[in-house]
C-alpha positions, -999 to +999 in steps of 0.1 A: -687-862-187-660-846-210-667-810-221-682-807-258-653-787-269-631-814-258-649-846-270-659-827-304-636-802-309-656-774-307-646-739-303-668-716-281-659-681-280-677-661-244-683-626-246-666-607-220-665-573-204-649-557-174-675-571-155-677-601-167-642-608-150-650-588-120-679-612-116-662-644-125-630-630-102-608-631-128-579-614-134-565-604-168-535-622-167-555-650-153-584-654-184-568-686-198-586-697-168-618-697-190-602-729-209-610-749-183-647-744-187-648-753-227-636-714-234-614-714-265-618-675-267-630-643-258-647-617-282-641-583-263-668-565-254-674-527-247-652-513-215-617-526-224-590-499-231-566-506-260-538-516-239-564-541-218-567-560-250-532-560-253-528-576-221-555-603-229-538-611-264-504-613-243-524-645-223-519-665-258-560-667-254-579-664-289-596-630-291-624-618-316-635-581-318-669-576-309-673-545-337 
């Protein structure tokens, strides 16, 4: 069954934190890894430093601020 991001061209956009990688065992460098579950982007949540978010952007994956 295709993902409904992929079959309607949905975006979905997860909310992440430092621990929600710790828990998903996810490195930053690896967070494109969220594509493969219908993830088109992150909105950062509290916890990440400046140059965190930097490092997400960096991945080419689409990033909203959570303000």
């Amino acid at each position: 069954m295709p993902l409904l991001s992929f079959e309607y061209q949905y975006q979905f956009f997860a909310d992440i934190s430092p621990l929600t990688l710790e828990r998903l065992n996810i490195k930053i460098a690896e967070i494109v890894k969220l594509r493969e579950y219908g993830i088109s982007g992150v909105r950062i949540d509290f916890g990440f430093s400046i140059t965190d978010i930097q490092e997400i952007a960096a991945t080419g994956i689409d990033i909203a601020i959570n303000a």
